[in-house]
Wavefront OBJ file of the C-alpha trace (Angstrom):
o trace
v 32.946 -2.310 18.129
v 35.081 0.159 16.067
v 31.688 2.537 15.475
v 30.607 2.322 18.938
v 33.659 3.977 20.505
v 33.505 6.541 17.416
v 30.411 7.490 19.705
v 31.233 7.551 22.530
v 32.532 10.933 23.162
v 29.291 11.974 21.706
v 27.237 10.039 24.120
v 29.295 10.896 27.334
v 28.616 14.519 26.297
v 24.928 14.733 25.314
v 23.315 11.408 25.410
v 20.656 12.203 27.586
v 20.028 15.679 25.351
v 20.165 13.359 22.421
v 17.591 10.088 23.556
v 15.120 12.530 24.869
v 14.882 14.406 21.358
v 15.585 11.221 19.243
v 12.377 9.938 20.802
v 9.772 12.465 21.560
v 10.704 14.424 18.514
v 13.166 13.538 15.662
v 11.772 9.753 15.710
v 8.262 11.484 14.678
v 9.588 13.540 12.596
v 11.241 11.355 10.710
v 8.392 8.700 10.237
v 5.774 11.563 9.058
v 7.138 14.700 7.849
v 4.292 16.232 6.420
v 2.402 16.151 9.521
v 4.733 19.337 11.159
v 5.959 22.325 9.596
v 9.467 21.775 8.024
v 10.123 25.232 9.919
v 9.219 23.800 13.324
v 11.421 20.135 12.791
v 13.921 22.753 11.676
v 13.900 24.803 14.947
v 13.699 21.598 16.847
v 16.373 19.732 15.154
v 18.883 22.583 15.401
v 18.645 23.284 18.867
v 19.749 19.932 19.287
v 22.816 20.455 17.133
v 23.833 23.579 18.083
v 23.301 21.595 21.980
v 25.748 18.593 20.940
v 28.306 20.417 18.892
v 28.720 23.144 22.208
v 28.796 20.262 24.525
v 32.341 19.275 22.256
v 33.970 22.465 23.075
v 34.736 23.635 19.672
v 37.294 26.583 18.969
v 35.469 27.973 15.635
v 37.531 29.980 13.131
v 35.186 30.637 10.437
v 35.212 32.656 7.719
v 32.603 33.950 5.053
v 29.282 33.622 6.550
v 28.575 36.771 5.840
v 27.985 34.993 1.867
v 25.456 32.115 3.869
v 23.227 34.777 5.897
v 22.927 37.147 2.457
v 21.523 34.426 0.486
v 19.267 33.394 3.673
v 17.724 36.490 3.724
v 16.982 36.489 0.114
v 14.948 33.340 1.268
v 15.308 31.786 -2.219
v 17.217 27.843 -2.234
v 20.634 27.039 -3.107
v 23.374 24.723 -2.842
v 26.813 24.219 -0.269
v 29.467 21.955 -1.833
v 31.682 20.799 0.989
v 34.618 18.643 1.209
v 33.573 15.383 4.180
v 35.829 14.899 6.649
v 33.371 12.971 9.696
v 29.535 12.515 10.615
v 29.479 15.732 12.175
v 29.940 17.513 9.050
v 25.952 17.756 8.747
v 25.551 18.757 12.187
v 28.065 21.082 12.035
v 26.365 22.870 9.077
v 23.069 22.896 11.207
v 24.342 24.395 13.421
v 25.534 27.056 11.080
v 22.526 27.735 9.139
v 19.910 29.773 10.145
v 17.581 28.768 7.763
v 16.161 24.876 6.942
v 18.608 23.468 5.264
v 18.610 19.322 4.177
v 21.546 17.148 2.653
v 21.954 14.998 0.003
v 23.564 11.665 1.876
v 24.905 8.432 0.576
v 22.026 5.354 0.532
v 24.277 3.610 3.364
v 23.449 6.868 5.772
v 19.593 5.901 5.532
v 20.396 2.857 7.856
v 22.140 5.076 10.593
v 19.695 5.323 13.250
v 20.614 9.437 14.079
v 21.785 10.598 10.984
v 19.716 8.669 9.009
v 16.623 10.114 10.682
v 17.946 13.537 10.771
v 17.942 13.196 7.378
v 14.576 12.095 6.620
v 13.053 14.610 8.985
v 14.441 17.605 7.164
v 13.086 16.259 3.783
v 16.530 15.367 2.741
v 17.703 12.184 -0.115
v 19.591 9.343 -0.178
v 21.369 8.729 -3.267
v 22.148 4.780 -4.151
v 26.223 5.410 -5.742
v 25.747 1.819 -6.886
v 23.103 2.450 -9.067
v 22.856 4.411 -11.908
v 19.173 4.974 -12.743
v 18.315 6.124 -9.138
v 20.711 8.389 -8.602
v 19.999 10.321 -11.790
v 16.010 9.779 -10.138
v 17.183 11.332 -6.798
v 19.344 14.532 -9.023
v 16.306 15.272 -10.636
v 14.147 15.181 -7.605
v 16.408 17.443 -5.891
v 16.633 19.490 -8.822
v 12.555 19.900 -8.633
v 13.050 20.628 -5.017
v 15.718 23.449 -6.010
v 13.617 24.535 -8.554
v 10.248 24.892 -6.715
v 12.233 27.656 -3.883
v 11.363 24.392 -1.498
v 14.332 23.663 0.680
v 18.353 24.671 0.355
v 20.480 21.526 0.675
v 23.848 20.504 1.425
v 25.819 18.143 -0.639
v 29.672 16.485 -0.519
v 30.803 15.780 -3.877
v 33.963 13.180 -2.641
v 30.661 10.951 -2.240
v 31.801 9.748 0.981
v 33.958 10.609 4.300
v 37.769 11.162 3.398
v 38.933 8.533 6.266
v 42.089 9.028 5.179
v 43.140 12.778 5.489
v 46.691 12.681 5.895
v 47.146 11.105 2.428
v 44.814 12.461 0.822
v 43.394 16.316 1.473
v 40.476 15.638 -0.211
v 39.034 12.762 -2.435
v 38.159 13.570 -6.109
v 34.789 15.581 -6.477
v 32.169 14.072 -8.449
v 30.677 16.130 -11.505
v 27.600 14.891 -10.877
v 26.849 16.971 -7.755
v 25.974 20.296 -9.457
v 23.916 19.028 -12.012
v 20.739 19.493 -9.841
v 21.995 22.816 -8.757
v 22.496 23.893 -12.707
v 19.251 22.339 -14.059
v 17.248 24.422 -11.266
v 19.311 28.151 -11.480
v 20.316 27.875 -7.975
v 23.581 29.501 -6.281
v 26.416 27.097 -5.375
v 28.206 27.873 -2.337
v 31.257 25.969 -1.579
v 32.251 25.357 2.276
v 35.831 24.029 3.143
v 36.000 22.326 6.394
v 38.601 21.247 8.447
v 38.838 19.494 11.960
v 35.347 17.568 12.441
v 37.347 14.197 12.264
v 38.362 14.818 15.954
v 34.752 15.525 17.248
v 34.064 11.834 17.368
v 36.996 10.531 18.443
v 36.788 9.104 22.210
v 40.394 9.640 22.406
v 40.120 13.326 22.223
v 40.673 14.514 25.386
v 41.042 18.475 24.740
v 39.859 21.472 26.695
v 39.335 23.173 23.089
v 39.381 21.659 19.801
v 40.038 24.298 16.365
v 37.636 23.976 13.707
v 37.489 25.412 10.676
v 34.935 26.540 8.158
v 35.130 28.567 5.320
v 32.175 29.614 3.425
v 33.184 31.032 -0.046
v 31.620 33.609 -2.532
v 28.648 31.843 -3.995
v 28.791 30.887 -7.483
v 26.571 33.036 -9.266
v 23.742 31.621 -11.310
v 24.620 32.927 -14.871
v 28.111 31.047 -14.343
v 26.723 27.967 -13.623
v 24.291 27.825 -16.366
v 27.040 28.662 -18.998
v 29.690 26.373 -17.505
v 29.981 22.398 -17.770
v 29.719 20.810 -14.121
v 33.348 19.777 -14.885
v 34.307 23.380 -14.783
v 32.478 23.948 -11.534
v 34.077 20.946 -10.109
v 37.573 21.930 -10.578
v 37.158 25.596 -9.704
v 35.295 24.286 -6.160
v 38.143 21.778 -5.738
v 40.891 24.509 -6.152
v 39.108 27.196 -3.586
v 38.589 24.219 -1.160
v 41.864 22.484 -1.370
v 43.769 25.699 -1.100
v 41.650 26.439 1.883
v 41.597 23.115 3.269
v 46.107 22.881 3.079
v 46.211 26.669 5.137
v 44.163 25.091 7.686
v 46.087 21.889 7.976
v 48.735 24.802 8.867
v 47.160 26.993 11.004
v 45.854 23.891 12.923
v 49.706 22.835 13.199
v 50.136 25.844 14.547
v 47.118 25.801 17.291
v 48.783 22.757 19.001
v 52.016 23.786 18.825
v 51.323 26.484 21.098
v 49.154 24.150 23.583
v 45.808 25.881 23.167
v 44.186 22.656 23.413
v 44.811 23.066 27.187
v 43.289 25.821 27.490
v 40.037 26.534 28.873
v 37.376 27.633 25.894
v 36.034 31.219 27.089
v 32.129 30.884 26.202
v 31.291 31.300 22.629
v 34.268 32.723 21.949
v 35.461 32.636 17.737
v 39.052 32.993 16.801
l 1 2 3 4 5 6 7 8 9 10 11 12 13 14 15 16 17 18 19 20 21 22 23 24 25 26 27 28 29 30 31 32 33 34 35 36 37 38 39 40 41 42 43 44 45 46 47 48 49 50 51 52 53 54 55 56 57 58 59 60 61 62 63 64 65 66 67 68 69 70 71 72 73 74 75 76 77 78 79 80 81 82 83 84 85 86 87 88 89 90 91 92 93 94 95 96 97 98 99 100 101 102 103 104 105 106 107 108 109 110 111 112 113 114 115 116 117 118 119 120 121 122 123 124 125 126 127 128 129 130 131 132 133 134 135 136 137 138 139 140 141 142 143 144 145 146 147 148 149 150 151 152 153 154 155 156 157 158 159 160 161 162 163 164 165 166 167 168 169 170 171 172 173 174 175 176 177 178 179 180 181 182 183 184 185 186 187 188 189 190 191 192 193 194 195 196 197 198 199 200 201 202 203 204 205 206 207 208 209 210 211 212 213 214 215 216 217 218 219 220 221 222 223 224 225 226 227 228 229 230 231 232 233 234 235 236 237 238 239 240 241 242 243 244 245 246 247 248 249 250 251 252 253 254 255 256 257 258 259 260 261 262 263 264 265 266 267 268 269 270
C-alpha cells in the first residue's frame, strides 16, 4: 500500500503520458533491444522523462553542466557518481543528458515494472549486492562496455536510496563503484543531488518544488588510473557531501520565504 501512494503523484500527473509509452514503446524496448537503435529508445525514452519530471513542476538550480555537455560532445563514455536520494534520481538524470546514457541499478530494481524496464531498454545492469561473484561479473561487463566507447552510465555508490536523509546526508560510498570506470580509462563525473525525495511524495502539494543538481569537474583519467578507488571514493564523498549540506541550506531557505506558493514561470532555472 505504502509504494502505491509513493506513485501516486506520479500517476495523477502523467499516467496517461506514461501507459501509452510503457506499452507501445518502452515494453518493446525493453524485451528486444537490439532490434532498435539505442539512439532512437534513447530519444524516445527521454521525451518521456523530460514529459513526467515537467509535469512535477520542478524549480531547477543546477550547476556545472557545462562539465556534462563538454564530455558529450567529445562523444567518448564515462561515468556520473551520484549520491540516491528517490526513484526519480534516474529520470532526473535523463532528463539531463543529452546523450544515451544507462545506469548501473541494484538486482531488486529489475523487478520494478517502470524502472526496471527503463533500465533494460537503455542497455543498462543489474548488480546482485548479495552476491559476490556476479557483481564482480556485472563490473567487468560494464567495464567492457566503458571500454569499447559503447554507452556512458550512471552509477550510485551508497548502493541503495538514502530513505533516511535527515540522519544521515548520505550513506557510505562503496569502493567498488569506480573500479569499472578505472579498469576502462573513463572520466568520473560526480553529481550531488538534492530534493528528488519530494517528487514522489503524494503529499506534496507545491506550486514549485527546488531541486538541486550539481555536476562537478570530471575526474580526469590519469588520476584515476594512479589512484586506489578508496581515494576516489573519499574525494567524491567530500565534493558531494559539502554540496549536498549547502543545499539542505539553501532549500531551508526556499521555504522560508514561501516560494513553494508560487506559480513556476515556464522553464524558468534559479
Amino acid at each position: 500500500m505504502c509504494v502505491m501512494l509513493k506513485y501516486l503523484r506520479l500517476v495523477f500527473t502523467a499516467g496517461i503520458r506514461i501507459l501509452w509509452d510503457f506499452l507501445f514503446y518502452i515494453n518493446r524496448y525493453a524485451r528486444h533491444p537490439e532490434k532498435y537503435p539505442l539512439e532512437l529508445r534513447y530519444r524516445r525514452i527521454r521525451s518521456l522523462m523530460i514529459y513526467v519530471v515537467d509535469c512535477m513542476h520542478p524549480d531547477f538550480k543546477v550547476e556545472g553542466v557545462e562539465h556534462l555537455r563538454a564530455l558529450e560532445k567529445e562523444d567518448k563514455p564515462f561515468l556520473l557518481t551520484s549520491n540516491h536520494q528517490s526513484d526519480m534520481d534516474p529520470i532526473l538524470m535523463v532528463y539531463f543528458s543529452e546523450r544515451p546514457i544507462s545506469f548501473v541499478a541494484k538486482a531488486e530494481t529489475e523487478r520494478m515494472p517502470f524502472i526496471g524496464k527503463i533500465v533494460r531498454a537503455l542497455d543498462g545492469y543489474f548488480l546482485d549486492r548479495n552476491d559476490l561473484r556476479k557483481s564482480l561479473r556485472t563490473i567487468m561487463s560494464l567495464k567492457d562496455s566503458l571500454a569499447n566507447g559503447n554507452l556512458s552510465y550512471m552509477i550510485y555508490p551508497e548502493g541503495t536510496r538514502n530513505k533516511n536523509l535527515q540522519q544521515h546526508a548520505l550513506l557510505p560510498f562503496k569502493a567498488g563503484a569506480y573500479k569499472a570506470a578505472q579498469l576502462a580509462g573513463v572520466p568520473i563525473i560526480p553529481v550531488a543531488i538534492w530534493g528528488t525525495q519530494r517528487l514522489l511524495s503524494p503529499k506534496v502539494n507545491d506550486r514549485r518544488i527546488p531541486l538541486e543538481i550539481t555536476f562537478f569537474e570530471p575526474f580526469p583519467v590519469e588520476k584515476i588510473k594512479t589512484s586506489s578507488t578508496e581515494e576516489i571514493s573519499e574525494e567524491n564523498v567530500k565534493l558531494v557531501l559539502n554540496q549536498v549540506e549547502k543545499d539542505q541550506k539553501e532549500d531551508q531557505d526556499f521555504y522560508a520565504k514561501h516560494y513553494e506558493k508560487v506559480p513556476l514561470r515556464k522553464g524558468r532555472l534559479r
